[in-house]
SEKE-488999 format. One record per residue (C-alpha): residue number from 1; residue in three letters; x, y, z. Coordinates in Angstrom, 2 decimals, padded with zeros to 5 digits. Layout:
BEGIN
rec dose:NUM; pami:ALA; c1:X; c2:Y; c3:Z
...
//
This chain:
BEGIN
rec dose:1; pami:UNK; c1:000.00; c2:000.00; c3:000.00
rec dose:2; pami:UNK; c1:003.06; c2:002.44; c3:000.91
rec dose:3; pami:UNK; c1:003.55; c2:002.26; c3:-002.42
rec dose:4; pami:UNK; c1:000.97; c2:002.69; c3:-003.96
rec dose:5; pami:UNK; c1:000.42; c2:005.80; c3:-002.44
rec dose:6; pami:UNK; c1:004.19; c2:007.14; c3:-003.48
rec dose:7; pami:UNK; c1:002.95; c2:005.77; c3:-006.93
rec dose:8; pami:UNK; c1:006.17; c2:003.76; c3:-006.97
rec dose:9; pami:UNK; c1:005.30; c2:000.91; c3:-009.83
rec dose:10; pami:UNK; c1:009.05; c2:000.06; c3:-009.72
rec dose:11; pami:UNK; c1:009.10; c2:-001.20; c3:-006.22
rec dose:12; pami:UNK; c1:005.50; c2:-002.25; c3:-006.71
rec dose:13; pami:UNK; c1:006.80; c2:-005.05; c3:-009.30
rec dose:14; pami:UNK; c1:009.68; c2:-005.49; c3:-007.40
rec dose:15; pami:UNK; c1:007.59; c2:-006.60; c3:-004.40
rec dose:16; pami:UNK; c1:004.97; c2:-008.53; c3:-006.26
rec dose:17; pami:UNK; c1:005.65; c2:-012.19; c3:-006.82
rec dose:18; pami:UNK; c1:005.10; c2:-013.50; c3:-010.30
rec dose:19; pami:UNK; c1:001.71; c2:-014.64; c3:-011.04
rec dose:20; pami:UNK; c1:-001.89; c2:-013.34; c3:-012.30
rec dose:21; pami:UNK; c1:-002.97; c2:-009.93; c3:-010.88
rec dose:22; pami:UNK; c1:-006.56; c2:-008.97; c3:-012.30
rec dose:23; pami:UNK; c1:-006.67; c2:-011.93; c3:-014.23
rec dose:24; pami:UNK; c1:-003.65; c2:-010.49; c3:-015.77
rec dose:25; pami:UNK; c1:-000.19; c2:-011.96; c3:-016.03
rec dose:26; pami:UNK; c1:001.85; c2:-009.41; c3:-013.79
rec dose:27; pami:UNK; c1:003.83; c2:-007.59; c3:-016.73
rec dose:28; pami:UNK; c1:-000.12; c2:-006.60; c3:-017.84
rec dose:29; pami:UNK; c1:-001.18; c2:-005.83; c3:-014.76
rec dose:30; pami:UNK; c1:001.96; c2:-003.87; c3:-013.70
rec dose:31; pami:UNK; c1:001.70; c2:-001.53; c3:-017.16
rec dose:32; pami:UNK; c1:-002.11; c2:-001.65; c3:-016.23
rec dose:33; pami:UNK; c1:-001.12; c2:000.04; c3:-013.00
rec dose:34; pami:UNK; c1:001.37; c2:002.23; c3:-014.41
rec dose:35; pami:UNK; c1:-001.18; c2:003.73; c3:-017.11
rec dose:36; pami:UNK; c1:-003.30; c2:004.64; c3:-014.08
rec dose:37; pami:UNK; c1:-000.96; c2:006.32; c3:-011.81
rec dose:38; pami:UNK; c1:-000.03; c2:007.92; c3:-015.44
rec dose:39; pami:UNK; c1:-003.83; c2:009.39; c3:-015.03
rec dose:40; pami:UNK; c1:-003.28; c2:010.09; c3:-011.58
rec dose:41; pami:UNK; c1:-000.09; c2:012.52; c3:-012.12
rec dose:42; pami:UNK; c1:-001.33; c2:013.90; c3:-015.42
rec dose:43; pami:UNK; c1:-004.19; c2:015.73; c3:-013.44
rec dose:44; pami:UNK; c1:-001.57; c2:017.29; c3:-010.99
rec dose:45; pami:UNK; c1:-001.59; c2:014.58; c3:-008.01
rec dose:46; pami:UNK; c1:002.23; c2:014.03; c3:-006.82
rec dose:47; pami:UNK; c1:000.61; c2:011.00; c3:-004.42
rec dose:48; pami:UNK; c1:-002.30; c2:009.08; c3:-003.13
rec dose:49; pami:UNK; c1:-003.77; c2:008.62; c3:-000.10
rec dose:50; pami:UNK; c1:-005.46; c2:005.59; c3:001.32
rec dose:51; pami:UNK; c1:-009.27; c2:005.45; c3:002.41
rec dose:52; pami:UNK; c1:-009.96; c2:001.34; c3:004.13
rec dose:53; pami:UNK; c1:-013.29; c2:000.02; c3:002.76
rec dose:54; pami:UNK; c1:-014.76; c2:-002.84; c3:001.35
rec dose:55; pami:UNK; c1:-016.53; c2:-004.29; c3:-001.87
rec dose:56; pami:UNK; c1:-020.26; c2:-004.13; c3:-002.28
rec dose:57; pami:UNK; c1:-019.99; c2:-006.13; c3:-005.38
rec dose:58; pami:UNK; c1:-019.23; c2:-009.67; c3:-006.87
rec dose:59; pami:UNK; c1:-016.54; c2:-009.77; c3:-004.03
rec dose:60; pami:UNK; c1:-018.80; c2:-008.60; c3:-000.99
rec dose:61; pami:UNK; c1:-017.22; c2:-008.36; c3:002.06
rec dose:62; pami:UNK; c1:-013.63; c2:-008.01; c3:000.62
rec dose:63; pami:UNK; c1:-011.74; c2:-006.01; c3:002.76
rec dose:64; pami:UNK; c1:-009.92; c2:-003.28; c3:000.06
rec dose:65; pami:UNK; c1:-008.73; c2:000.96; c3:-000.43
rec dose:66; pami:UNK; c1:-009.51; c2:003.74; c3:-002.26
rec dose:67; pami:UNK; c1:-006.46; c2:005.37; c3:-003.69
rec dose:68; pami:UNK; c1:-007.26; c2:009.15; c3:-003.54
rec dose:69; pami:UNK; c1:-005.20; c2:011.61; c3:-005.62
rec dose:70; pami:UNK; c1:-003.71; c2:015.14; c3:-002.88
rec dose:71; pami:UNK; c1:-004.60; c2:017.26; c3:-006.21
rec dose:72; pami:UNK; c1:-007.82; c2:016.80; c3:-007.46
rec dose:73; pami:UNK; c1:-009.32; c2:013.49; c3:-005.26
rec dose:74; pami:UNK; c1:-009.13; c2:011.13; c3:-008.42
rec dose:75; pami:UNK; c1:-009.26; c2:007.77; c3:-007.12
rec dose:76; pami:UNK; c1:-009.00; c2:004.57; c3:-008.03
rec dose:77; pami:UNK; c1:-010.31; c2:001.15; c3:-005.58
rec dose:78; pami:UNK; c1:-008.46; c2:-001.70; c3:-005.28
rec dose:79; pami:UNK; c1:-009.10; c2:-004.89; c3:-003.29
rec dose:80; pami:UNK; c1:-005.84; c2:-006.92; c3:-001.97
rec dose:81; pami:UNK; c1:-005.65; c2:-010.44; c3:-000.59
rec dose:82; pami:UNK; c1:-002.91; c2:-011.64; c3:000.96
rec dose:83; pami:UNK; c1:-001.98; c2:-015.02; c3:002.26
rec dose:84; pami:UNK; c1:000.90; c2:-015.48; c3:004.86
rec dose:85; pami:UNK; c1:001.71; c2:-012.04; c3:004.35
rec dose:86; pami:UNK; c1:002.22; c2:-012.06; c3:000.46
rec dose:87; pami:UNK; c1:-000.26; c2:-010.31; c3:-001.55
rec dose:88; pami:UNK; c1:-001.78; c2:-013.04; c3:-003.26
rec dose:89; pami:UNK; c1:-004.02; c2:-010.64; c3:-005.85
rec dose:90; pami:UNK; c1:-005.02; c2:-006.72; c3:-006.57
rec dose:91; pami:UNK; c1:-007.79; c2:-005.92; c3:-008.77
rec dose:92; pami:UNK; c1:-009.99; c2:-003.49; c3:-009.32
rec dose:93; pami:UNK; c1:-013.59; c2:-002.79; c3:-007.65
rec dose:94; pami:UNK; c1:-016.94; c2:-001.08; c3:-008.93
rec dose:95; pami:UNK; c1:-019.14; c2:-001.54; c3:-006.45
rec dose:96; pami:UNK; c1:-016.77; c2:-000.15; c3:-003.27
rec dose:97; pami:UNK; c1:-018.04; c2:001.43; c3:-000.23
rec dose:98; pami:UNK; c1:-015.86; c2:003.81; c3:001.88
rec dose:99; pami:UNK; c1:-016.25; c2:007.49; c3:003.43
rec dose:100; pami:UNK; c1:-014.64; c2:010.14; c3:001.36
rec dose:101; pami:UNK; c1:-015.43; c2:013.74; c3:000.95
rec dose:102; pami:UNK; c1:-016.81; c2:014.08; c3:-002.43
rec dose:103; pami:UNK; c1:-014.51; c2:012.22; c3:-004.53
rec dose:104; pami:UNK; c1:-012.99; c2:013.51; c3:-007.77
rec dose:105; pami:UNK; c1:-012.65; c2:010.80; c3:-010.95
rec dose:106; pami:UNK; c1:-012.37; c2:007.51; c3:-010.95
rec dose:107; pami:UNK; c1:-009.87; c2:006.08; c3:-012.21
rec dose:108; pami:UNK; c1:-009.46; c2:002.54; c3:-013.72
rec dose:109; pami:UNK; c1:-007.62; c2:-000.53; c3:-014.62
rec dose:110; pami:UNK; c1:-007.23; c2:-000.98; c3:-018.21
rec dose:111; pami:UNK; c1:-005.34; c2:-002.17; c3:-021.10
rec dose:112; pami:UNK; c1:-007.02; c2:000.70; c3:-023.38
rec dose:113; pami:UNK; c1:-003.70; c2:002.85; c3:-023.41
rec dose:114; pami:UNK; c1:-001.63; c2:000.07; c3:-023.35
rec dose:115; pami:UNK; c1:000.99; c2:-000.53; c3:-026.46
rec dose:116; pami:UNK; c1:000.15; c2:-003.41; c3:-027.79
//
């Protein structure tokens, strides 16, 4: 989560194990990531901050944050498991429930500005 919030994909993939992260192999999901915190800075944030919450979705219960951008309060929600104190996945939520003061844009996973 630390970083996350510093927006810090190189220590993010770093940290990660190898595997599937949003149904993604982890060089997708880590360029996935990157095009988002891309979003995140082009609007003026410099980092994130974390808001604890929890899907309301397909997921219900999951225990997950909302990434919100210092500039503009652009977010984005992610849900993390971990087992034995690896992160076993990260993906993105739709339905998430957490207390924020009017939120700016959500921001998303996606392979849209990908370049491939």
């Amino acid at each position: 989560m630390y970083f996350i919030e510093k927006m810090n994909i190189d220590k993010i993939e770093e940290l990660l194990d190898y595997q599937e992260y949003s149904d993604k192999d982890k060089p997708i999901f880590i360029e996935m990531l990157k095009g988002a915190f891309k979003r995140f800075k082009d609007a003026g944030n410099s980092r994130l901050y974390k808001k604890a919450g929890e899907c309301k979705g397909c997921n219900n219960g999951c225990k997950g944050f909302a990434f919100i951008g210092d500039n503009d309060g652009s977010h984005i929600e992610l849900v993390m498991e971990k087992t034995n104190d690896r992160v076993k996945d990260i993906y993105y939520c739709n339905i998430f429930s957490y207390l924020a003061e009017s939120p700016g844009p959500r921001i998303q996973l996606d392979t849209n500005e990908m370049p491939f």
